[in-house]
LUMMI-207532 format. One record per residue (C-alpha): residue number from 1; residue in three letters; x, y, z. Coordinates in steps of 0.5 Angstrom, whole numbers, plus 2048, in hexadecimal, padded with zeros to 3 digits. Layout:
<NUM, 'ALA', <X, Y, Z>>
...
REM end
This chain:
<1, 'UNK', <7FA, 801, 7BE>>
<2, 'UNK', <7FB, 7FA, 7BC>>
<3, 'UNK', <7F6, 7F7, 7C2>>
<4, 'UNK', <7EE, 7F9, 7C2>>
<5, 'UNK', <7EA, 7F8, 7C8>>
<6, 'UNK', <7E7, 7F1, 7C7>>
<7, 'UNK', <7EC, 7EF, 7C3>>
<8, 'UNK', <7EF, 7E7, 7C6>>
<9, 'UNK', <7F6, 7E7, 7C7>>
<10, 'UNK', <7FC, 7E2, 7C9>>
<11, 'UNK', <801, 7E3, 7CF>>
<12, 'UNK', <806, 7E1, 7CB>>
<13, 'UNK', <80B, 7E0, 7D2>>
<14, 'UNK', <805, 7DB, 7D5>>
<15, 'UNK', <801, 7D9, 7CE>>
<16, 'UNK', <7FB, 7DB, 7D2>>
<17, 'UNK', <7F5, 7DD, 7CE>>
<18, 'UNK', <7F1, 7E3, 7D0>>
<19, 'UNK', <7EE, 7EA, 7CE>>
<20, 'UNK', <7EF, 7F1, 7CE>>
<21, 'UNK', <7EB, 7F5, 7D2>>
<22, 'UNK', <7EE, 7FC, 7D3>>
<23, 'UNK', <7F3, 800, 7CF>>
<24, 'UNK', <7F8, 804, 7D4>>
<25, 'UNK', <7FC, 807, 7CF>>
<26, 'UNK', <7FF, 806, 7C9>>
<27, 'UNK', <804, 801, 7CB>>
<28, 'UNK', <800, 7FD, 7D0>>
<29, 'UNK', <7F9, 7F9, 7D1>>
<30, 'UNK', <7F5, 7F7, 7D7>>
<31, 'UNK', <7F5, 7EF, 7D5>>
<32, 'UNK', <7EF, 7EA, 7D8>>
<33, 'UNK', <7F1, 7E3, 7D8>>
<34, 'UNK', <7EC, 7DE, 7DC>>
<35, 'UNK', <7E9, 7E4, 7E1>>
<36, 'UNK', <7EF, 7E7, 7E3>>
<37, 'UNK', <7F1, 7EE, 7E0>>
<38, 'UNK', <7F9, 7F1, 7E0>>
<39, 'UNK', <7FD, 7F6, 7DC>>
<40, 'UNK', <801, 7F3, 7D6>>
<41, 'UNK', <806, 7F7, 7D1>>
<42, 'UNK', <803, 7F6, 7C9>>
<43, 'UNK', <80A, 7F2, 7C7>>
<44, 'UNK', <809, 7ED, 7CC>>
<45, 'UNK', <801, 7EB, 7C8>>
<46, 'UNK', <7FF, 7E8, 7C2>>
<47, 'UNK', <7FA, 7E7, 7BE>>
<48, 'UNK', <7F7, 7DF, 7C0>>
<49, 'UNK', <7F7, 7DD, 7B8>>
<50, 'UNK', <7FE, 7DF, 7B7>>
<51, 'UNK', <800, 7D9, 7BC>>
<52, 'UNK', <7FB, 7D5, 7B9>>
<53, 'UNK', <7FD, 7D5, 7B2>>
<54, 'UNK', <805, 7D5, 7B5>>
<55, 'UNK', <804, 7CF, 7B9>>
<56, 'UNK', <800, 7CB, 7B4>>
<57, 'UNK', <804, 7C5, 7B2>>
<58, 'UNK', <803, 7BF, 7AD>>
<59, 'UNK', <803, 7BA, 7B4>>
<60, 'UNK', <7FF, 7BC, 7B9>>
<61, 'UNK', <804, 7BE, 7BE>>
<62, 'UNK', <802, 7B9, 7C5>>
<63, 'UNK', <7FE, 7BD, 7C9>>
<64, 'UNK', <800, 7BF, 7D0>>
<65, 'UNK', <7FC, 7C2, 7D6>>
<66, 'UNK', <7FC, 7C9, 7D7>>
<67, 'UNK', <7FE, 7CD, 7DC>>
<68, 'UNK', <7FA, 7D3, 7DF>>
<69, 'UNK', <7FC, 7D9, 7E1>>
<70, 'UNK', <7FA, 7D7, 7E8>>
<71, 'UNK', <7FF, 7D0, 7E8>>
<72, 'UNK', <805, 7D3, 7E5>>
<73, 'UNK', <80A, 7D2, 7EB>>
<74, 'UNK', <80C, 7D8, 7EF>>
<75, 'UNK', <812, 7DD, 7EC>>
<76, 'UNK', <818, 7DB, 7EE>>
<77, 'UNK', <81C, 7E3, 7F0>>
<78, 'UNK', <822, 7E4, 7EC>>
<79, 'UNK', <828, 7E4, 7EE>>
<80, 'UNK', <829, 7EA, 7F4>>
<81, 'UNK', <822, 7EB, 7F5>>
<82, 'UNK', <821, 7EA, 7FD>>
<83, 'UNK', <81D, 7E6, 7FE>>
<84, 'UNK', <819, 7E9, 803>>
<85, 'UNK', <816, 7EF, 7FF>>
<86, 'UNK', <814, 7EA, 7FA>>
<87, 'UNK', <80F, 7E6, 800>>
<88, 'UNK', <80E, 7EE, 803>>
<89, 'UNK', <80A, 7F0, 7FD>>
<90, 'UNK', <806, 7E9, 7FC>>
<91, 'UNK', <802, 7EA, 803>>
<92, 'UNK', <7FD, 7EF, 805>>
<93, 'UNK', <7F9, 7F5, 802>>
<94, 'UNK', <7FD, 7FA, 7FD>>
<95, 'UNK', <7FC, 800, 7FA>>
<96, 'UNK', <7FE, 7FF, 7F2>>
<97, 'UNK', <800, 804, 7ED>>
<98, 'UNK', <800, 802, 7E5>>
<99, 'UNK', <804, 808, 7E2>>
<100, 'UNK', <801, 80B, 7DB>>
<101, 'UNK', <806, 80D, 7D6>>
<102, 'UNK', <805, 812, 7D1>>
<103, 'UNK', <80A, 814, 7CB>>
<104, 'UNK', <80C, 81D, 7CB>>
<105, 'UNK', <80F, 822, 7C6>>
<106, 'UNK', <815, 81F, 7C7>>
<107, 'UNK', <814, 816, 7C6>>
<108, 'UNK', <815, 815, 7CE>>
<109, 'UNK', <810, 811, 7D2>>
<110, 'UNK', <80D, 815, 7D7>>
<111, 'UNK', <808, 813, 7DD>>
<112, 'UNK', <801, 816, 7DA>>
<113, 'UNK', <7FC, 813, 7E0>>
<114, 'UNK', <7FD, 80D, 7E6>>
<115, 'UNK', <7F8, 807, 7E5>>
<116, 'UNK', <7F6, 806, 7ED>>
<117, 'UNK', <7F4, 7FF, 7F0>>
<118, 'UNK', <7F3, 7FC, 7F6>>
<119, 'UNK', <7F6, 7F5, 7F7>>
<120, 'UNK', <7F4, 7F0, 7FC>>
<121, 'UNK', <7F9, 7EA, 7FD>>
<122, 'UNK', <7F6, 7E8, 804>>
<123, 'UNK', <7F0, 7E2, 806>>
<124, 'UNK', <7EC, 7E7, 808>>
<125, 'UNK', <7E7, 7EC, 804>>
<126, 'UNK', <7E5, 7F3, 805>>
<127, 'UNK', <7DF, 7F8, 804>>
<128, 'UNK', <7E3, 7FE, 803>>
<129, 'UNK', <7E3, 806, 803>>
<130, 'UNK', <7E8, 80A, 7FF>>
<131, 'UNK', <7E9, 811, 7FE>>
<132, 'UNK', <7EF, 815, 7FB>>
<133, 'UNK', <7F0, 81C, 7FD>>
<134, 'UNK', <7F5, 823, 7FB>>
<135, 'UNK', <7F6, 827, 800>>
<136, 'UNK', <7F1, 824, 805>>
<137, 'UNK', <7EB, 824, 800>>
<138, 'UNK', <7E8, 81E, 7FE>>
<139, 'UNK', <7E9, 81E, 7F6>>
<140, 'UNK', <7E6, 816, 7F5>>
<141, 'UNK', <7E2, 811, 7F9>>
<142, 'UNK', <7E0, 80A, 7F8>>
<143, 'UNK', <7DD, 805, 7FC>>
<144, 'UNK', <7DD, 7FD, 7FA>>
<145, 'UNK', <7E0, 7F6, 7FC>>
<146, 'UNK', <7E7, 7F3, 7FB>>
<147, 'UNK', <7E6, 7EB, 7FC>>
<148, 'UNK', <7EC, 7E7, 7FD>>
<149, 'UNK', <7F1, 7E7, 7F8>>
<150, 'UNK', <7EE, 7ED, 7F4>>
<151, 'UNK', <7F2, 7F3, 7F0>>
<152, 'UNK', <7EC, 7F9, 7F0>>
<153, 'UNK', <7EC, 7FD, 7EB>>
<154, 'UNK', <7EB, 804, 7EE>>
<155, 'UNK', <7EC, 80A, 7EB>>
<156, 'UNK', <7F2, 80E, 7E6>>
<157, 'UNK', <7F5, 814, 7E8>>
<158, 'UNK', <7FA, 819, 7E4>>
<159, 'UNK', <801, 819, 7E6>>
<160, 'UNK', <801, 821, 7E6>>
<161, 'UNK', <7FD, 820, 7ED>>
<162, 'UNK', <802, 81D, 7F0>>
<163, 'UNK', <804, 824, 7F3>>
<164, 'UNK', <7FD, 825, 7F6>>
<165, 'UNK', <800, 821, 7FC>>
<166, 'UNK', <7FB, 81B, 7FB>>
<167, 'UNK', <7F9, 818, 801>>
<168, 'UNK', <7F5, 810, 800>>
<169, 'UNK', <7F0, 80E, 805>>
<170, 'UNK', <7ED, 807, 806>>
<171, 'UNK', <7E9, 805, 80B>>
<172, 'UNK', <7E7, 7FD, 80B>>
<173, 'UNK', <7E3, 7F9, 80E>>
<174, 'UNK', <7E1, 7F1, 80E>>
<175, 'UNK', <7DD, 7EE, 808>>
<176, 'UNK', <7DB, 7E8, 80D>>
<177, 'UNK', <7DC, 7EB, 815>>
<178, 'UNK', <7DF, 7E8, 81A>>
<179, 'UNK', <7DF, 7E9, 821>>
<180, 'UNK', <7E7, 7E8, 823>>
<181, 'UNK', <7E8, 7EE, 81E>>
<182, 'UNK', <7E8, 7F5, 81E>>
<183, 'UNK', <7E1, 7F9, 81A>>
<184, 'UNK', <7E5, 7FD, 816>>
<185, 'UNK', <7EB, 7FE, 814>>
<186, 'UNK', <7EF, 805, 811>>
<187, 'UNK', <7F5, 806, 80C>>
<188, 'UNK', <7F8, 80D, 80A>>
<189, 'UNK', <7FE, 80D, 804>>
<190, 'UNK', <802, 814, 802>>
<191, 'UNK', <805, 814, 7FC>>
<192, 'UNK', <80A, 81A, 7FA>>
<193, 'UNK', <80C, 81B, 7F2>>
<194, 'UNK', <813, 81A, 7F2>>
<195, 'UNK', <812, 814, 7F7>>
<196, 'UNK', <80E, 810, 7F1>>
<197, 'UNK', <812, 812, 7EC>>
<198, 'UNK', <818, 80E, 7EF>>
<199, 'UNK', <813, 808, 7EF>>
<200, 'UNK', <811, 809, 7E8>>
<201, 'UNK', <819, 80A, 7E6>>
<202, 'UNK', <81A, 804, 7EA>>
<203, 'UNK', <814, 7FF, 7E7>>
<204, 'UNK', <817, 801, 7E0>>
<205, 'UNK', <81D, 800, 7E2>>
<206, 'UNK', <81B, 7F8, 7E3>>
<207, 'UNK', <816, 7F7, 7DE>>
<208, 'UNK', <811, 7F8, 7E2>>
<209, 'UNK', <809, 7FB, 7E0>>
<210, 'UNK', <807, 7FD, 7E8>>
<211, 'UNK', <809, 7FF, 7EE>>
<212, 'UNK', <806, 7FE, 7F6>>
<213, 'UNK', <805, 801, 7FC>>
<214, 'UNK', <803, 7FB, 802>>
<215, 'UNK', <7FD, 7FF, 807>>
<216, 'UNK', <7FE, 7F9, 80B>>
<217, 'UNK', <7FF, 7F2, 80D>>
<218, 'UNK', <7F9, 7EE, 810>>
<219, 'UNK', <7F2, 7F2, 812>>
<220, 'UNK', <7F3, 7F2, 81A>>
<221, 'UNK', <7F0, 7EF, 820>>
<222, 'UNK', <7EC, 7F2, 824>>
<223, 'UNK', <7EF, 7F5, 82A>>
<224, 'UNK', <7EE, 7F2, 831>>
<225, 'UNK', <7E9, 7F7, 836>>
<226, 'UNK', <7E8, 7F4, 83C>>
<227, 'UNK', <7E1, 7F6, 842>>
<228, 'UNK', <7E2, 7F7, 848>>
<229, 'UNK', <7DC, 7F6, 84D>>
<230, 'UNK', <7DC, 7FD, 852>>
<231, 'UNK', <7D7, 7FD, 856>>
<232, 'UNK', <7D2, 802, 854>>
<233, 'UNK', <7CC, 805, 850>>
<234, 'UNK', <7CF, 803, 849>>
<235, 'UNK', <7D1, 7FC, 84B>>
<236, 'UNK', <7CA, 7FA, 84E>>
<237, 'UNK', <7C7, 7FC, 848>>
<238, 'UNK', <7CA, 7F8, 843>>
<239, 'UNK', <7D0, 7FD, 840>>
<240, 'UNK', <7D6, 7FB, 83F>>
<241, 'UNK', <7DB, 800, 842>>
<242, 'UNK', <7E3, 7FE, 840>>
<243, 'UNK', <7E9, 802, 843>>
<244, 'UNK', <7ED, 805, 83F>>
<245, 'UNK', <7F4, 804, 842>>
<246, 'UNK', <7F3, 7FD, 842>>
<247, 'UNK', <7F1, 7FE, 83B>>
<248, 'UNK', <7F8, 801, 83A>>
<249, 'UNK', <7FB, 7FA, 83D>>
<250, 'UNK', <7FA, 7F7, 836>>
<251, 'UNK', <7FE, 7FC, 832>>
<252, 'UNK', <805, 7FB, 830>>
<253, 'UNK', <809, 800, 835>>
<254, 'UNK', <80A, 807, 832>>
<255, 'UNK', <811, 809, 832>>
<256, 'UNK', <812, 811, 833>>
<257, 'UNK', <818, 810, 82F>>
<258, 'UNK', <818, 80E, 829>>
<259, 'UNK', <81E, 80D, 824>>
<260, 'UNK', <81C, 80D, 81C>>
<261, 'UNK', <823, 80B, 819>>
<262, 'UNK', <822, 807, 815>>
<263, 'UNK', <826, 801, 817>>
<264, 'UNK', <823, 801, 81E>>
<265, 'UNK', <81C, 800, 81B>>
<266, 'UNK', <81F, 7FA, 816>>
<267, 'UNK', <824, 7F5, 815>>
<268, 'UNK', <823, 7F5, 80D>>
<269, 'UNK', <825, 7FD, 80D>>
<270, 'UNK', <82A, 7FC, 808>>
<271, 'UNK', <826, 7F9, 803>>
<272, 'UNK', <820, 7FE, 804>>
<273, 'UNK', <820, 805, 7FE>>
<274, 'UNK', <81F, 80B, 801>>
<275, 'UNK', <817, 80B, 800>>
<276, 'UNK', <816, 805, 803>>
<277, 'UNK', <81A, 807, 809>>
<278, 'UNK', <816, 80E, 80A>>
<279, 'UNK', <80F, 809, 80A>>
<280, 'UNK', <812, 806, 810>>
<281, 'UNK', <814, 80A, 813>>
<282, 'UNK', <80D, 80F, 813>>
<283, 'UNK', <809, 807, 815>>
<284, 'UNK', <80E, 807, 81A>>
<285, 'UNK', <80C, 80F, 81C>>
<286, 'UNK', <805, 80E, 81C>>
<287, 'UNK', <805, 807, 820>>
<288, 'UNK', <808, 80A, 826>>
<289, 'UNK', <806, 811, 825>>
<290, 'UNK', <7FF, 80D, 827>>
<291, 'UNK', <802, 809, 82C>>
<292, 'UNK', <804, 80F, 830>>
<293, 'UNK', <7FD, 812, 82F>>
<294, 'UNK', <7FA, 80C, 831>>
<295, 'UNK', <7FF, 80C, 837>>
<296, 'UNK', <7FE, 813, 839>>
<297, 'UNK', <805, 815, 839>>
<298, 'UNK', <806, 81C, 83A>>
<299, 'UNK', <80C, 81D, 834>>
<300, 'UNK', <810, 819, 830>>
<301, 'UNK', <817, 819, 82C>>
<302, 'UNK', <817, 817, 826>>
<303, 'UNK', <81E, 816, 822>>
<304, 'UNK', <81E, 818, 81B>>
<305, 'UNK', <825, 819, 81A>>
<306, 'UNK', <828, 820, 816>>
<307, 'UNK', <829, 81D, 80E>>
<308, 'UNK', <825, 821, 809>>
<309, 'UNK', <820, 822, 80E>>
<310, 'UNK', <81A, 81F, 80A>>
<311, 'UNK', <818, 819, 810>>
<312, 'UNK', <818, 820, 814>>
<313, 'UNK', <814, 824, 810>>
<314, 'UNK', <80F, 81E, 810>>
<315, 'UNK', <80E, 81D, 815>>
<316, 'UNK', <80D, 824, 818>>
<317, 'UNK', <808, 824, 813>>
<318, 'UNK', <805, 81F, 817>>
<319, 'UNK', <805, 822, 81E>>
<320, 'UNK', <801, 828, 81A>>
<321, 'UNK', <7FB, 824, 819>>
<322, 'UNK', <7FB, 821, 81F>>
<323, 'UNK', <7F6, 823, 825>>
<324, 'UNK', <7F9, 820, 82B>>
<325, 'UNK', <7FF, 823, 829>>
<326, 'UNK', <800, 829, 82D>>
<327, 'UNK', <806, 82C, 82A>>
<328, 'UNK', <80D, 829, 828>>
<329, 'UNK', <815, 82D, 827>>
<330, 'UNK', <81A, 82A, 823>>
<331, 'UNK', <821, 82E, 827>>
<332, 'UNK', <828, 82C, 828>>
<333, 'UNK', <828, 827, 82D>>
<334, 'UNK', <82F, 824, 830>>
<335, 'UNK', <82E, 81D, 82F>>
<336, 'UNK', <82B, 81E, 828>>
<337, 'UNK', <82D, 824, 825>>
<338, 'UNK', <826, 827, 820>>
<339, 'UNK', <824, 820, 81F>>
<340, 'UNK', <81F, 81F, 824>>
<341, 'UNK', <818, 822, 825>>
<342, 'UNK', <815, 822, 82B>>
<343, 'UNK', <80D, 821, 82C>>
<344, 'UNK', <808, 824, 831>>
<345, 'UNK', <802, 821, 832>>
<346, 'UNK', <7FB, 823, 834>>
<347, 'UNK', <7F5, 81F, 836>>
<348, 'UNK', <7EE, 821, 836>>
<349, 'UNK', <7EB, 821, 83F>>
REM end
């Protein structure tokens, strides 16, 4: 290994200085610069003396301001690259995953573990709660806080434990509290192994050291509830009582027909893989599946389409865990052939 932890190095694309303080494989580093940590492959650092002693000349060169990490202009996107999936991943907190290579028998890199962070590109920080589970059980939890614009570190897992079905919690609440916003607020992200090996495929593909889920955009607001003022025993003794169908007015309507095609959710479809297009399309299950609930329709007909039947099998999954689901059919209807589920709701008296 070239670098030891402790070691000063030199980024040599921004000749910034910093230090090594983590070794993650044999071919890259955990590089410090100034208090800010991120991943760097070994052939992009070098040792601070070799540039010393290559820069020195006879004729001190005229000294120029330098430039930080922080003030360097903003990438511009390469030719091709939409530019509103370069904007999607700067805002909102995201699930980061560095994949760990090792070399086998045969010489190929291959994934040994996945490095997990949590990154915060919002305004706002966090006290968080974070479990990982397989197969429901809790196998990690941590409790800590995410300030604003912070990369956590939070834990490794093997990649082998990818077929374990994982499943990320994270539970959030305001680092300083304020009454227009929710308490708490609640993500859940589910990883398949095949589906993280196109991304790892992907980011080698483009060069590039991590890939990321986004688990939201901005901490929500509080919802509205407005008091009635019936006239009675509560009332006169200083409780608030609200009306739960007055509630239900604040609420996006239900829809008790609700179409996943990935064109009817986006204009951008086109420019989607197929992973991100199944992650829309289960967010957009899971919102108005919640609605419908909320709204206390008695069935709902979500369409799914036939295809590989992976969006259906999802989502059925789903249902299985769902306590106000009565029961829910998957049969030949004339208007959708088998692409469409219909669901039955129960709701507790």
């Amino acid at each position: 290994m070239k670098f030891e932890v402790g070691d000063k190095v030199v980024i040599q694309h921004s000749n910034d200085e910093g230090e090594v303080v983590e070794i993650i494989n044999d071919k890259m580093v955990l590089v410090d610069v100034r208090g800010v940590k991120f991943p760097a492959y070994t052939d992009q650092l070098d040792f601070p003396y070799f540039k010393r002693f290559t820069e020195k000349k006879l004729v001190p060169p005229e000294k120029k301001p330098k430039k930080y990490v922080d003030q360097l202009p903003p990438e511009k996107p390469a030719p091709g690259k939409k530019k509103e999936r370069i904007a999607q991943l700067a805002e909102g907190v995201w699930l980061t995953f560095l994949p760990v290579f090792d070399t086998d028998e045969f010489g190929d890199d291959v994934v040994e573990s996945l490095k997990i962070y949590l990154v915060n590109n919002t305004p706002l920080g966090y006290g968080f709660s974070y479990h990982l589970s397989y197969f429901g059980e809790r196998a990690f939890d941590l409790d800590n806080q995410l300030p604003a614009g912070v990369d956590f570190y939070l834990h490794d897992i093997p990649f082998a434990n990818l077929n374990d079905n994982p499943v990320f919690n994270c539970e959030y609440t305001l680092l300083v509290p304020d009454k227009m916003r929710a308490e708490h607020y609640e993500t859940s992200l589910k990883l398949r192994a095949k589906q993280v090996f196109s991304r790892i495929e992907e980011i080698k593909k483009k060069g590039e050291a991590t890939f990321s889920f986004k688990l939201f955009d901005s901490y929500p607001f509080r919802e509205v509830e407005e008091p009635v003022n019936p006239r009675g025993l509560l009332s006169g003794s200083g409780f608030r009582i609200y009306e739960a169908s007055r509630a239900r007015q604040h609420l996006e309507p239900a829809r008790s027909e609700l179409d996943l095609h990935a064109e009817k959710l986006t204009d951008k479809a086109a420019s989607l893989d197929n992973f991100e297009i199944l992650t829309l399309q289960l967010q957009t299950f899971e919102k108005y599946f919640d609605l419908a609930v909320a709204h206390h329709l008695p069935s709902m007909i979500v369409i799914h389409g036939v295809g590989t039947g992976k969006l259906r099998d999802e989502i059925h999954e789903e249902l299985r865990t769902k306590r106000n689901v009565k029961s829910f059919v998957n049969r030949y209807d004339p208007r959708y052939g088998y692409g469409a589920t219909e669901i039955f709701f129960q709701y507790g008296k």
